[in-house]
C-alpha positions as CSV (number, residue, x, y, z in Angstrom):
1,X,0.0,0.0,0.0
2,X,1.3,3.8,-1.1
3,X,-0.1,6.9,-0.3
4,X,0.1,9.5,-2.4
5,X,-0.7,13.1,-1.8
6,X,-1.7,15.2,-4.5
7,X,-0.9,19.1,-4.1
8,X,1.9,18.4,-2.4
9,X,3.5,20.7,-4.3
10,X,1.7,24.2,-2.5
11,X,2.5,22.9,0.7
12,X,5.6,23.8,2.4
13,X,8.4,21.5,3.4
14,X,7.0,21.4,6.8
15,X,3.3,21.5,6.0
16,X,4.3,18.3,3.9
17,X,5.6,16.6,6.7
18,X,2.4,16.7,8.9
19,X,0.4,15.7,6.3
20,X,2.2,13.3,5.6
21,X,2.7,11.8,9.8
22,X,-1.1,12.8,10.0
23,X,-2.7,10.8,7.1
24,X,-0.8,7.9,8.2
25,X,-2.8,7.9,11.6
26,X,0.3,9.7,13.9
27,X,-1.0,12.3,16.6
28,X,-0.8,15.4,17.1
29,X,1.4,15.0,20.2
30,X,3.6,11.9,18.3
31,X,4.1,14.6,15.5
32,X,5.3,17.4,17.7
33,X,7.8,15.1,19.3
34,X,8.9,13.6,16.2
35,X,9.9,17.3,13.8
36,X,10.6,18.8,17.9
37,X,7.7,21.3,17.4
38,X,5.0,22.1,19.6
39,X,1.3,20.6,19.5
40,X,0.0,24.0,18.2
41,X,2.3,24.8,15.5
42,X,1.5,21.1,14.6
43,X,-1.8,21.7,14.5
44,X,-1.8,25.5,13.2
45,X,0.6,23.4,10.1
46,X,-2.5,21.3,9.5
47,X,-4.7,23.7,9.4
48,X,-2.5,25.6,6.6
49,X,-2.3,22.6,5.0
50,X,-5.9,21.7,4.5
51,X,-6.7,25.6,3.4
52,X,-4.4,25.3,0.8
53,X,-6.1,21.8,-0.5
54,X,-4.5,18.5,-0.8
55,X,-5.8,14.8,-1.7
56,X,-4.8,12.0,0.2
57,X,-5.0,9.0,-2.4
58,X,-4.6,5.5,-1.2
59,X,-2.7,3.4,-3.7
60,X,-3.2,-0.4,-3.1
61,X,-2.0,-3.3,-5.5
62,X,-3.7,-6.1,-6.2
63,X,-6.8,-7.2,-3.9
64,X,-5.2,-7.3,-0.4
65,X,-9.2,-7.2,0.7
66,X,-10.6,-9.7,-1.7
67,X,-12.9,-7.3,-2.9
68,X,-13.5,-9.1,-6.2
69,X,-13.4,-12.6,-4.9
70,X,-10.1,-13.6,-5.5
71,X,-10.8,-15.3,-8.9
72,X,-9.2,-13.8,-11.5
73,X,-10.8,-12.7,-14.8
74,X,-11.5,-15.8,-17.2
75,X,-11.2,-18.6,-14.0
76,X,-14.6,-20.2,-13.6
């Protein structure tokens, strides 16, 4: 699984990095300890972030779920 954010490109380097730590489930508080900042500039970063607009796109290979029933196309 890859996640891919598109409109990265009008977030800053450190908006980027949130995003990023945040759309892969980390906290606000893990996030602040992690790039040494403090809970609100984390969170005043994500904030930026979303204003500016961003997609969060979840790239997934093959059928990890079995979403199509694991046959493949042709197999009866």
């Amino acid at each position: 699984m890859q996640i891919e954010i598109r409109g990265a490109e009008r977030l800053s380097f450190r908006e980027r990095q949130v995003v990023v730590l945040k759309e892969t489930g980390y906290s606000a508080q893990e996030i602040a300890e992690r790039l040494g900042l403090s809970q609100s500039t984390v969170a005043t970063l994500y904030s930026r972030a979303k204003t500016k607009g961003y997609q969060v796109v979840i790239v997934i290979s093959g059928d990890p779920l079995n979403l199509f029933g694991g046959d493949e196309p042709g197999e009866e």
